[in-house]
N, CA, C and O atoms as CSV, one atom per row, in Angstrom:
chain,resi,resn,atom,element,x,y,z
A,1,UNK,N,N,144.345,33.287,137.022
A,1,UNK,CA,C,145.559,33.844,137.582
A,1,UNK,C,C,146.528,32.694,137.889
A,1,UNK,O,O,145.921,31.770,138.430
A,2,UNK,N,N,147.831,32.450,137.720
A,2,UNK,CA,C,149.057,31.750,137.860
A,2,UNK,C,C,149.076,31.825,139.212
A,2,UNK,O,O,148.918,32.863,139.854
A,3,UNK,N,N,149.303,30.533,139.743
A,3,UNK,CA,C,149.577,29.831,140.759
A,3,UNK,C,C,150.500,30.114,141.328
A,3,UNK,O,O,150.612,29.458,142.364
A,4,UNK,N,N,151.488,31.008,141.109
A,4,UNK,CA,C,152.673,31.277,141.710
A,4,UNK,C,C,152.169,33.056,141.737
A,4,UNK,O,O,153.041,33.692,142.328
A,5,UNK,N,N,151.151,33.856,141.311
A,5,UNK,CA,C,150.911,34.809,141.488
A,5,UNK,C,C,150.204,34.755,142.705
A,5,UNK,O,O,150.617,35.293,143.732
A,6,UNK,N,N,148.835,33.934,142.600
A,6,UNK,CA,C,148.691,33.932,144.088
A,6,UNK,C,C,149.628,33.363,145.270
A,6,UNK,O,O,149.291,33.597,146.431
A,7,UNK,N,N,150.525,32.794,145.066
A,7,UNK,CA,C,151.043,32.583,146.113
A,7,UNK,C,C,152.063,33.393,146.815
A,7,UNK,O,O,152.501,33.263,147.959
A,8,UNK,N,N,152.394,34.387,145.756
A,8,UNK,CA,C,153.081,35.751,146.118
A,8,UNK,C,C,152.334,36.626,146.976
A,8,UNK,O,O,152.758,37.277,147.930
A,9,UNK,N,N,150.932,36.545,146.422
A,9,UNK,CA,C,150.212,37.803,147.085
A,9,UNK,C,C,149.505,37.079,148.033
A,9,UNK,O,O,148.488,37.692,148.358
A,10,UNK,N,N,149.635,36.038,148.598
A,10,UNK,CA,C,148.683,35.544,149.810
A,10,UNK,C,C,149.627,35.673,150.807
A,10,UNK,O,O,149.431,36.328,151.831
A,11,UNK,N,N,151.042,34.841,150.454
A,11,UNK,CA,C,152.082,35.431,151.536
A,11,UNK,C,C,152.505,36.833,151.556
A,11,UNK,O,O,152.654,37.339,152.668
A,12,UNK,N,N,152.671,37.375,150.769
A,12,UNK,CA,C,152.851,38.775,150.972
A,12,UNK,C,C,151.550,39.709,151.852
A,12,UNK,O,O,151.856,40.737,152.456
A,13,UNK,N,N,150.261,39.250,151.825
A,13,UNK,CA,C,149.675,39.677,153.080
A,13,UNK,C,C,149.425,38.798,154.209
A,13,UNK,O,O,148.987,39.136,155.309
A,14,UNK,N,N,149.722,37.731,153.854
A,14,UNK,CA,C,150.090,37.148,155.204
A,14,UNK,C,C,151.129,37.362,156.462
A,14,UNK,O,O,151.139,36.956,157.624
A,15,UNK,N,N,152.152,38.344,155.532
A,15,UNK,CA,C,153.370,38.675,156.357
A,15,UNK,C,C,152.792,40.124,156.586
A,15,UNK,O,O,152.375,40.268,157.735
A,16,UNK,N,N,152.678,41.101,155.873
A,16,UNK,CA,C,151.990,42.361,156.474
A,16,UNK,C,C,151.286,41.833,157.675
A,16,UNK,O,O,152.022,41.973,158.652
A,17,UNK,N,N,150.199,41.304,157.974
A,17,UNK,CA,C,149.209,40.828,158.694
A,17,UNK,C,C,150.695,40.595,159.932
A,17,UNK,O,O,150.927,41.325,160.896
A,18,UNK,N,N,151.429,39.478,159.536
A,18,UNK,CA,C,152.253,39.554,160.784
A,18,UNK,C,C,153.063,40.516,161.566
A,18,UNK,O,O,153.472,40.670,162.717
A,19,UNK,N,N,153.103,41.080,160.429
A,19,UNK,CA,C,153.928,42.580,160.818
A,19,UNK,C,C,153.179,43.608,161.905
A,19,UNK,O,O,153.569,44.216,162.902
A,20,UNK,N,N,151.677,43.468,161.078
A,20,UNK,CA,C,151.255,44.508,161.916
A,20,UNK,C,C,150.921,44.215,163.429
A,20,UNK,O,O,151.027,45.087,164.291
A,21,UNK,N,N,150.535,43.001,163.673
A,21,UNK,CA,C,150.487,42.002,165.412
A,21,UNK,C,C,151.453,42.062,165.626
A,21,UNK,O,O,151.536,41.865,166.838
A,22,UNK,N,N,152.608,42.260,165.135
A,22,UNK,CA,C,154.355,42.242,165.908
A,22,UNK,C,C,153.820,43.591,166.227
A,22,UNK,O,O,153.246,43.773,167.301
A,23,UNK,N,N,153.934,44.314,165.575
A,23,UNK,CA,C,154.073,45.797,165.355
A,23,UNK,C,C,153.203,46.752,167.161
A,23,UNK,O,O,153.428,47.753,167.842
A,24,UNK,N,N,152.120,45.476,167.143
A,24,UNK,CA,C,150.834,46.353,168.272
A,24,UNK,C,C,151.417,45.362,169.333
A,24,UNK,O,O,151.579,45.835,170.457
A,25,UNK,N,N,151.832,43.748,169.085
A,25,UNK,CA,C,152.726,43.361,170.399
A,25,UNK,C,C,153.965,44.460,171.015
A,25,UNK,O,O,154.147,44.930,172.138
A,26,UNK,N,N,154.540,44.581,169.996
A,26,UNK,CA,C,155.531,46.082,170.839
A,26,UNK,C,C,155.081,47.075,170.998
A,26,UNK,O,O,155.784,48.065,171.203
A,27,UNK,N,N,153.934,47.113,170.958
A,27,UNK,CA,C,153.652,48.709,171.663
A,27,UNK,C,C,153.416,48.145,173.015
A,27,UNK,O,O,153.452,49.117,173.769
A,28,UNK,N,N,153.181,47.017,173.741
A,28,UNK,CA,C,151.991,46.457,174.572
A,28,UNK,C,C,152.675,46.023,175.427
A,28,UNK,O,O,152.561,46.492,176.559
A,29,UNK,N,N,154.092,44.443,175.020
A,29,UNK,CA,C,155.158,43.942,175.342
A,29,UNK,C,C,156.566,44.223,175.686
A,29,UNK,O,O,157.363,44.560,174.812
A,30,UNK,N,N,156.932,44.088,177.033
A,30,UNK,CA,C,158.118,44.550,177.751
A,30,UNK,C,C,159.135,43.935,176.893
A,30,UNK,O,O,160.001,44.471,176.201
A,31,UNK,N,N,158.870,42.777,177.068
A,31,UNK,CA,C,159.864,42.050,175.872
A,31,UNK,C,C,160.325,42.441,174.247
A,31,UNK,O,O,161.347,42.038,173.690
A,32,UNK,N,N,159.597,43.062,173.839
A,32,UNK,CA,C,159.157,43.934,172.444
A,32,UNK,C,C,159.575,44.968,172.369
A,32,UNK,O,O,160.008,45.519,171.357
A,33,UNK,N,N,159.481,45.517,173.794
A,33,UNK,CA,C,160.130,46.957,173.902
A,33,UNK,C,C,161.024,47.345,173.885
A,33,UNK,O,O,161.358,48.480,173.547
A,34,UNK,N,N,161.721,46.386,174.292
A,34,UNK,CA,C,163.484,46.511,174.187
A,34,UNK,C,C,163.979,46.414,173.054
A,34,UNK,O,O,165.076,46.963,172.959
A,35,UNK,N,N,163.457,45.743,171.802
A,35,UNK,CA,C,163.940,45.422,170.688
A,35,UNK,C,C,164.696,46.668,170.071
A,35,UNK,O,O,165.836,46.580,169.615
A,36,UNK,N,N,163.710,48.224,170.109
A,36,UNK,CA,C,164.517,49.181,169.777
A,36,UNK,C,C,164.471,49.557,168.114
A,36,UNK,O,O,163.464,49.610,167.407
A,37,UNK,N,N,165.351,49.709,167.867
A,37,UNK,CA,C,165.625,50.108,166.579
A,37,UNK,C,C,165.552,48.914,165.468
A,37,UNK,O,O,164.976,48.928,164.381
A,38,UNK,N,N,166.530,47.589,166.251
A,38,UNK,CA,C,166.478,46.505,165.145
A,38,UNK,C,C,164.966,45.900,165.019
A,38,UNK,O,O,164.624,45.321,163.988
A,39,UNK,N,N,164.088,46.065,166.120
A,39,UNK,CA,C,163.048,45.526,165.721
A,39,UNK,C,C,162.252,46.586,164.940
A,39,UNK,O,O,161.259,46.303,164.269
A,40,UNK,N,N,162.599,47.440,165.031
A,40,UNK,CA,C,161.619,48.537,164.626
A,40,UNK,C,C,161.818,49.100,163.220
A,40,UNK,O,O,161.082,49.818,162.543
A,41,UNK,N,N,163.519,48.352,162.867
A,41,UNK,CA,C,163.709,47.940,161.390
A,41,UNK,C,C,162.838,46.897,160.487
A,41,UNK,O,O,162.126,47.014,159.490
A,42,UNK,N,N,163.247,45.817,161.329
A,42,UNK,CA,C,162.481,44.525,160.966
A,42,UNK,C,C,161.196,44.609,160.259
A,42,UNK,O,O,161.076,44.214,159.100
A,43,UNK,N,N,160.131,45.172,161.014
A,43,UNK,CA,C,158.737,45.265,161.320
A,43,UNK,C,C,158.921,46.190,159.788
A,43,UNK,O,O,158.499,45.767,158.711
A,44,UNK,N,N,159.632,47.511,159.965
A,44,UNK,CA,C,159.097,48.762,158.677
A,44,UNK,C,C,159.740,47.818,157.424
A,44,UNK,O,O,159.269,48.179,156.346
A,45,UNK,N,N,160.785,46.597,157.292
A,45,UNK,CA,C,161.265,45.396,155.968
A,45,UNK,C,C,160.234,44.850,155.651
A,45,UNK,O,O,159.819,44.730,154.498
A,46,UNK,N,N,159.372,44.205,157.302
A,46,UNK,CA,C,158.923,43.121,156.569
A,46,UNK,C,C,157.188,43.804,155.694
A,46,UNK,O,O,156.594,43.343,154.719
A,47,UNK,N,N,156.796,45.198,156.703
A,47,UNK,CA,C,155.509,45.912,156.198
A,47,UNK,C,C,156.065,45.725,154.599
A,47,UNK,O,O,155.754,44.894,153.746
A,48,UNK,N,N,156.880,46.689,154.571
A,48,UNK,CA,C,157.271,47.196,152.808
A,48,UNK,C,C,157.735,46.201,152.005
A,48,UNK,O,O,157.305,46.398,150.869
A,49,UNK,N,N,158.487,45.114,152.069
A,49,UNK,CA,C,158.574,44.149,151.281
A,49,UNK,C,C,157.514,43.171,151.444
A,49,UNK,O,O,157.889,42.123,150.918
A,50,UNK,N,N,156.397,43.061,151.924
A,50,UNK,CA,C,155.045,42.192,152.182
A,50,UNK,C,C,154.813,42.831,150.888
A,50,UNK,O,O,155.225,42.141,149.955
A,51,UNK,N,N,154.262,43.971,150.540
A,51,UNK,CA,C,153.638,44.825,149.889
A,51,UNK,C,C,154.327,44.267,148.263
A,51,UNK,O,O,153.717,44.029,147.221
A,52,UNK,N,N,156.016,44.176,148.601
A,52,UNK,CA,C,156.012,44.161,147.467
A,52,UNK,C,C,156.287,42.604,147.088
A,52,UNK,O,O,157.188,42.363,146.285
A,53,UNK,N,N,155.655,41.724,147.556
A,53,UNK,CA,C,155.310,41.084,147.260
A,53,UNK,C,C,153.967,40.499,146.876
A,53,UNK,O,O,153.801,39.499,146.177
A,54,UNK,N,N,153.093,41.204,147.390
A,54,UNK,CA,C,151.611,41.650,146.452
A,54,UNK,C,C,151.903,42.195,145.078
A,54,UNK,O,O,151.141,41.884,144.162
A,55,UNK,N,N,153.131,43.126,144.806
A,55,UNK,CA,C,153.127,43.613,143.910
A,55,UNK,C,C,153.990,42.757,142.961
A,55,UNK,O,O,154.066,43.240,141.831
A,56,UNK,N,N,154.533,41.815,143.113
A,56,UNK,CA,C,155.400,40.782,142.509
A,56,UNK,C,C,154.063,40.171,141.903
A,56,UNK,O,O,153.784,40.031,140.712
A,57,UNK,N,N,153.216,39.802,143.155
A,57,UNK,CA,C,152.126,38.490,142.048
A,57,UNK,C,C,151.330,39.440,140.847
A,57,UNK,O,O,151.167,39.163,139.659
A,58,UNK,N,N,150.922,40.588,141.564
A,58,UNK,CA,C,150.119,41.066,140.213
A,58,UNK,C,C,150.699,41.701,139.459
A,58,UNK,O,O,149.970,42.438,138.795
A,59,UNK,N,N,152.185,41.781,139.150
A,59,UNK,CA,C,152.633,41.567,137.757
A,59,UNK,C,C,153.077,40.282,137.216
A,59,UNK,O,O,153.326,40.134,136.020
A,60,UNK,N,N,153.194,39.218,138.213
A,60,UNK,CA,C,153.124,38.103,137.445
A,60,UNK,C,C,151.859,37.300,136.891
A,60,UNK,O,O,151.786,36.234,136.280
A,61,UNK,N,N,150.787,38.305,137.376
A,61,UNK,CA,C,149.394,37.746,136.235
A,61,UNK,C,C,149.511,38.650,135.131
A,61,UNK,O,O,149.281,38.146,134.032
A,62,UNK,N,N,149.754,39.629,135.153
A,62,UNK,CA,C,150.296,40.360,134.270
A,62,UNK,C,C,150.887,39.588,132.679
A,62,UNK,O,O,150.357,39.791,131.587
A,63,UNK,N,N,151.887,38.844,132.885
A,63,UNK,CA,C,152.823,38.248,132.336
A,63,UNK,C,C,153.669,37.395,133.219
A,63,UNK,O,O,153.885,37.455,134.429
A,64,UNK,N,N,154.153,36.461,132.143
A,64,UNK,CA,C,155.050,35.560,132.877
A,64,UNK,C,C,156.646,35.960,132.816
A,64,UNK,O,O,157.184,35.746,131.730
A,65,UNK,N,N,157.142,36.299,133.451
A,65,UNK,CA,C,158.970,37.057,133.699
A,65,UNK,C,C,159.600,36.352,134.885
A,65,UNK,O,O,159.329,36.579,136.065
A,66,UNK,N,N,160.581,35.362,134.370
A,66,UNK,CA,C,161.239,34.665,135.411
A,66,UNK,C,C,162.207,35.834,136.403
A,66,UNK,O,O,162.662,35.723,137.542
A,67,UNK,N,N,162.257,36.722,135.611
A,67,UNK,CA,C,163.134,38.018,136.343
A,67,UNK,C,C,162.302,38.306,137.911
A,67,UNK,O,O,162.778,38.586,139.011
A,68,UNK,N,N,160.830,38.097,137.454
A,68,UNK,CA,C,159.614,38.530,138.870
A,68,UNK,C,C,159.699,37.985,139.444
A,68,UNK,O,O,159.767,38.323,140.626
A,69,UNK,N,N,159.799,35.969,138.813
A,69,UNK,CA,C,159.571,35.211,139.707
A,69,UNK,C,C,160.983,35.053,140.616
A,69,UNK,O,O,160.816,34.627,141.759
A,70,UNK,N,N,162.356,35.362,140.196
A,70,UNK,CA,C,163.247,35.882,141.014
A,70,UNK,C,C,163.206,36.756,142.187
A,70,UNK,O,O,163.755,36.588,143.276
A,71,UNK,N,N,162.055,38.247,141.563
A,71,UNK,CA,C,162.135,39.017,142.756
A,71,UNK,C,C,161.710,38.103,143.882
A,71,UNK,O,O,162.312,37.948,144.945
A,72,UNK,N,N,160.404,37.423,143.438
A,72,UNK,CA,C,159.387,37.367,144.403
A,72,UNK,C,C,160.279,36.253,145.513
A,72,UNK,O,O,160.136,36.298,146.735
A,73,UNK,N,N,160.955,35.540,144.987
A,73,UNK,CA,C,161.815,34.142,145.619
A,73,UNK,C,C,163.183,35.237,146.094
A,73,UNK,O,O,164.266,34.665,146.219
A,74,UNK,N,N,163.167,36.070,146.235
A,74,UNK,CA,C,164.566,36.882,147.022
A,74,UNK,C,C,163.977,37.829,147.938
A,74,UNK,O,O,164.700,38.462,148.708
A,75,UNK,N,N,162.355,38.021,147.912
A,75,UNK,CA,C,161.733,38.613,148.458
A,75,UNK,C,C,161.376,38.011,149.873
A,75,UNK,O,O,161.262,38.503,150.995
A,76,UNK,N,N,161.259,36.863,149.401
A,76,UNK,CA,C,160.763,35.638,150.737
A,76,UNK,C,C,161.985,35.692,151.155
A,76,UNK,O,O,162.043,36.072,152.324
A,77,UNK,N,N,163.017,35.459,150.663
A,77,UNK,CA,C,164.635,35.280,151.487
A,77,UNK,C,C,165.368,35.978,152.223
A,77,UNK,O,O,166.327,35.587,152.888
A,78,UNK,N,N,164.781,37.446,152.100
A,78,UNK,CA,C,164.701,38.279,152.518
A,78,UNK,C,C,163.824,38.577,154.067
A,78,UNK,O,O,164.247,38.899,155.178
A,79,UNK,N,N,162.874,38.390,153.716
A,79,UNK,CA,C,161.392,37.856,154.879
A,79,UNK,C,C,162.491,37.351,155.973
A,79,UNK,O,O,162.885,37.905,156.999
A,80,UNK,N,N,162.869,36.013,155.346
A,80,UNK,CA,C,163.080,34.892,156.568
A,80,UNK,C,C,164.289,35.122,157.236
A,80,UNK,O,O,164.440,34.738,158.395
A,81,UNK,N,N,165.553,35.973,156.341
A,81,UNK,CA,C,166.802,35.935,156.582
A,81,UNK,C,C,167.033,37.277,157.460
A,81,UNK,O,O,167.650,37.440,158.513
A,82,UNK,N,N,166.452,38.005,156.799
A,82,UNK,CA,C,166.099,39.562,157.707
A,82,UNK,C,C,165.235,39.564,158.704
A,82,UNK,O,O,165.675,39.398,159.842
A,83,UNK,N,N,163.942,39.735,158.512
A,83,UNK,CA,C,162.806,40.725,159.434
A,83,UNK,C,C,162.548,39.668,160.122
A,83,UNK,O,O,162.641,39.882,161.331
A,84,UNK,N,N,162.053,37.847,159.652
A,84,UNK,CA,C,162.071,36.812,160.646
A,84,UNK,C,C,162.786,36.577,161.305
A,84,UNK,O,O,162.390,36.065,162.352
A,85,UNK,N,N,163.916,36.741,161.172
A,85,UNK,CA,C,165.609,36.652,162.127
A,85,UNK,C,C,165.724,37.223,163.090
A,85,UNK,O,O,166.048,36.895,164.231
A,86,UNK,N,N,165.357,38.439,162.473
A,86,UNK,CA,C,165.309,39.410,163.948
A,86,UNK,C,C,164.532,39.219,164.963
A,86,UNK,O,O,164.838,39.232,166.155
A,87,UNK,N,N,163.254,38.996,164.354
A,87,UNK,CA,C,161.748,39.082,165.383
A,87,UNK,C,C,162.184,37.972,166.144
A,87,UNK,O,O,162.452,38.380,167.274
A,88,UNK,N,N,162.360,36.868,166.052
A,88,UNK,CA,C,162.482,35.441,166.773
A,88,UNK,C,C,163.737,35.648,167.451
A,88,UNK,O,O,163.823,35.266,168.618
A,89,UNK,N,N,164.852,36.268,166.817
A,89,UNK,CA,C,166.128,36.273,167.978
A,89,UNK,C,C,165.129,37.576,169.197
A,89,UNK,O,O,164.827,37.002,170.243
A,90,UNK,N,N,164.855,38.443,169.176
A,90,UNK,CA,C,164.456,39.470,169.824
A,90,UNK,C,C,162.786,38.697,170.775
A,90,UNK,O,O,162.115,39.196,171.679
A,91,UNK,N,N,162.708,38.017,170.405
A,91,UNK,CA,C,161.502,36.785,170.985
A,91,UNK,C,C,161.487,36.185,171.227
A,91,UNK,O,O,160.476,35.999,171.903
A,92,UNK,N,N,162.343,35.089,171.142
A,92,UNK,CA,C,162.398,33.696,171.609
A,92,UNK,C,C,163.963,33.675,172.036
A,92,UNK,O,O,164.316,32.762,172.782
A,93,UNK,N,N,164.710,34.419,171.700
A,93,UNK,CA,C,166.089,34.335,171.818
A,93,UNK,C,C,167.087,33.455,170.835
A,93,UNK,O,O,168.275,33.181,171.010
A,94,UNK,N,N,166.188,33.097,169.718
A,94,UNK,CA,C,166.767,32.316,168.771
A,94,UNK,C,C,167.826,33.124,168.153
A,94,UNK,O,O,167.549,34.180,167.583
A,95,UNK,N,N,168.983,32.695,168.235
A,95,UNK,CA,C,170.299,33.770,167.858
A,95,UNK,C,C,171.283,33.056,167.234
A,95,UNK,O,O,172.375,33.597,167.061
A,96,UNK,N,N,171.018,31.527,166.731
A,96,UNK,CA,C,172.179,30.604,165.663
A,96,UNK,C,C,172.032,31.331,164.549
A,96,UNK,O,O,173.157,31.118,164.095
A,97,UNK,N,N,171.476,32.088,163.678
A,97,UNK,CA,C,171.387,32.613,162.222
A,97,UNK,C,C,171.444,34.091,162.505
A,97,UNK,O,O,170.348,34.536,162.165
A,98,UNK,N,N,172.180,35.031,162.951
A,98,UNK,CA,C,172.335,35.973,163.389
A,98,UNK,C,C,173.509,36.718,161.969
A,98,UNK,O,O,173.420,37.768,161.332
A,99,UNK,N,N,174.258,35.887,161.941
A,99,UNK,CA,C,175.217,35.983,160.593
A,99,UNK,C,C,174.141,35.898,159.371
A,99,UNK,O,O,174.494,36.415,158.311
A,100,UNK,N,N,173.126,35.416,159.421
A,100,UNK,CA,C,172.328,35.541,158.201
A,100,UNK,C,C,171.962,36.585,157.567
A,100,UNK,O,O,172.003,36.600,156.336
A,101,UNK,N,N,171.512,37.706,158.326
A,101,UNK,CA,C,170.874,38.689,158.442
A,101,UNK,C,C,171.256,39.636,157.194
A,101,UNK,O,O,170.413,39.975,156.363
A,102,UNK,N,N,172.716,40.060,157.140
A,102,UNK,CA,C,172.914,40.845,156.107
A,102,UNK,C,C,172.872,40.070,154.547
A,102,UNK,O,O,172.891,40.771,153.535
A,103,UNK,N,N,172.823,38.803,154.473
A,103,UNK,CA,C,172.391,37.689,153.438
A,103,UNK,C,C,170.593,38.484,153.527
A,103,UNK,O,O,170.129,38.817,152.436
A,104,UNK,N,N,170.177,38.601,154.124
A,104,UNK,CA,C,168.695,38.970,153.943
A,104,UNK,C,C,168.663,40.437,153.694
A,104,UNK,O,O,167.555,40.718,153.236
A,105,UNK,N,N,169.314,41.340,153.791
A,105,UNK,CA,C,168.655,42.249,153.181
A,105,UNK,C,C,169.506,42.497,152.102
A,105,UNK,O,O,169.557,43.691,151.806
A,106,UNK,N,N,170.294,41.640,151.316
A,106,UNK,CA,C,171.062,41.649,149.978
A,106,UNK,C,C,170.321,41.417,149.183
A,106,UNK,O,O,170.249,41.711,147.990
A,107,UNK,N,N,169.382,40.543,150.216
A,107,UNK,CA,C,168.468,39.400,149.235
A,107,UNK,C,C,167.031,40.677,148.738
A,107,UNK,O,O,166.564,40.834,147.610
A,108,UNK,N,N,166.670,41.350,149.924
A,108,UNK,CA,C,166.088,42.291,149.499
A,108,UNK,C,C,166.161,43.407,147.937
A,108,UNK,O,O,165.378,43.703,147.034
A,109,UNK,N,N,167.555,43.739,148.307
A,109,UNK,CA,C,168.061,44.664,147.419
A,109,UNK,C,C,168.433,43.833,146.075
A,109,UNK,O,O,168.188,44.564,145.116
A,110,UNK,N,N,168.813,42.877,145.751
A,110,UNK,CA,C,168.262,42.164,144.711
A,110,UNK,C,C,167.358,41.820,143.986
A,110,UNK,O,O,167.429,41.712,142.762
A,111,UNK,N,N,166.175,41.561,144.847
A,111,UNK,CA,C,164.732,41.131,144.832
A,111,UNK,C,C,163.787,43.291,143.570
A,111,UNK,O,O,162.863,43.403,142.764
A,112,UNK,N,N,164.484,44.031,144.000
A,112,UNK,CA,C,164.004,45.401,143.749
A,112,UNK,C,C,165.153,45.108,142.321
A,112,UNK,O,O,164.693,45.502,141.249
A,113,UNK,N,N,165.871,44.780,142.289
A,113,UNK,CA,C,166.631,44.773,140.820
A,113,UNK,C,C,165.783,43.913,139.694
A,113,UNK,O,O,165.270,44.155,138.602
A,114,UNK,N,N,165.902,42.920,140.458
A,114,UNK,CA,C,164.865,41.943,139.694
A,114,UNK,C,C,163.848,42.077,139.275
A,114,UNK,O,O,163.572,41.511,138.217
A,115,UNK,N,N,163.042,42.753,139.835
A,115,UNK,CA,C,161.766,43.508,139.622
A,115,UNK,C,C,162.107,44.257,138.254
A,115,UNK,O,O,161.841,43.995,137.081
A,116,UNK,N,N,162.949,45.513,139.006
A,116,UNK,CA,C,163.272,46.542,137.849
A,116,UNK,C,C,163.791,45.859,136.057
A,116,UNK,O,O,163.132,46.133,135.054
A,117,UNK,N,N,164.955,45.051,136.032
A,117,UNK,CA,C,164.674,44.146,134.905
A,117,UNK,C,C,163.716,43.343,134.217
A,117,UNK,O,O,163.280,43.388,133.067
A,118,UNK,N,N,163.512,42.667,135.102
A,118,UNK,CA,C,161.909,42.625,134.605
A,118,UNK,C,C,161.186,43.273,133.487
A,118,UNK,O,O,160.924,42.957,132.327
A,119,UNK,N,N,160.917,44.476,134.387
A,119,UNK,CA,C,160.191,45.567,134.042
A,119,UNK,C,C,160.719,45.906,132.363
A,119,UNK,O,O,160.055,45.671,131.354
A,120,UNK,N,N,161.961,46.458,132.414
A,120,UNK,CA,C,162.715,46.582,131.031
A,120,UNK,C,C,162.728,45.824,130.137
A,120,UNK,O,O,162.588,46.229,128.983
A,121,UNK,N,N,162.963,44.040,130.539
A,121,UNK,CA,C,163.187,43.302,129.920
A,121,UNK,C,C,161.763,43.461,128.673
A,121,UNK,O,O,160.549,43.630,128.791
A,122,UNK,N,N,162.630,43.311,127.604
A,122,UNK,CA,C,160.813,43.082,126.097
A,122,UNK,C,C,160.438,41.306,126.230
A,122,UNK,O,O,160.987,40.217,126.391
A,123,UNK,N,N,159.281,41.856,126.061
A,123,UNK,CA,C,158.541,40.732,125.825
A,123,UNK,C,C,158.760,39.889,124.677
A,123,UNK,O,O,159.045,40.291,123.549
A,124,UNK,N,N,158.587,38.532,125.087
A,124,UNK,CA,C,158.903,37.970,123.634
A,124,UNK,C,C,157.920,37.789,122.792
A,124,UNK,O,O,156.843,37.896,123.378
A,125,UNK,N,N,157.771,37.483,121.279
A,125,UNK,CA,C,156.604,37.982,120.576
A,125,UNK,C,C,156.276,36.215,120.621
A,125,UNK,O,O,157.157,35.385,120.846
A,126,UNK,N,N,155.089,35.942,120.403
A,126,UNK,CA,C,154.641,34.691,120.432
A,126,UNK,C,C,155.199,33.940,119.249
A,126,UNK,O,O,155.031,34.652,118.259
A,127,UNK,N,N,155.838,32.717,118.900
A,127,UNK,CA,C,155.825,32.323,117.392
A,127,UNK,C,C,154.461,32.149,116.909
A,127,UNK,O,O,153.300,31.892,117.228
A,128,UNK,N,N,155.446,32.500,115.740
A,128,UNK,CA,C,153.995,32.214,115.049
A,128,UNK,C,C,153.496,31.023,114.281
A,128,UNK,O,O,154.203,30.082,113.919
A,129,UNK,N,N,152.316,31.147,114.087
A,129,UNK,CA,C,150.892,29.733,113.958
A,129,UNK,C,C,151.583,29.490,112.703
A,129,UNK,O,O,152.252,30.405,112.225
A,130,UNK,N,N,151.496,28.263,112.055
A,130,UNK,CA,C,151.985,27.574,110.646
A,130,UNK,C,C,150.535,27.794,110.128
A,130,UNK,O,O,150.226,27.442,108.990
């Protein structure tokens, strides 16, 4: 398997995994609780784009499609610019990249195009042996 497949799908459940400890910290945490809606956005971005970033690597063992390896790299940008943005301003109070945010879920909605081309794009036929 390609080295950049696993590394799609290890972070991509590495971030589910974070999602879901954010997810049971706000049920638990006063601080968490307040987050509301934007966190409760965040958390349902970062579950569903984790996922599809599992699903980025195992079509990039699949085949090699720089179109995937796009999703998967707008997928992370997404991660950090969106659902990480939020969680840490709503947690730590980190609030300088606050303007980022809609850059992250563009990056999302790109990342699902990319995919989809991909997908369409034909394969190229191997040259052939002399």
């Amino acid at each position: 398997m390609p080295v950049l497949s696993r590394v799609f799908m290890a972070l991509g459940a590495v971030l589910a995994a974070l999602s879901v400890a954010l997810s049971a910290a706000a049920a638990h945490l006063p601080a968490l609780q307040q987050g509301g809606a934007a966190l409760a956005s965040a958390l349902d971005q970062q579950q569903f784009h984790a996922l599809g970033l599992v699903l980025v690597g195992l079509a990039l063992a699949r085949r090699r499609s720089l179109w995937w390896v796009a999703s998967g790299a707008l997928m992370l940008a997404g991660q950090l610019l969106f659902c990480l943005n939020i969680e840490l301003r709503l947690l730590w109070g980190w609030d300088f990249a606050r303007g980022l945010v809609p850059v992250g879920g563009s990056s999302f909605m790109l990342a699902w195009l990319a995919l989809a081309v991909g997908a369409l794009w034909p394969e190229r036929a191997a040259p052939a042996q002399p």
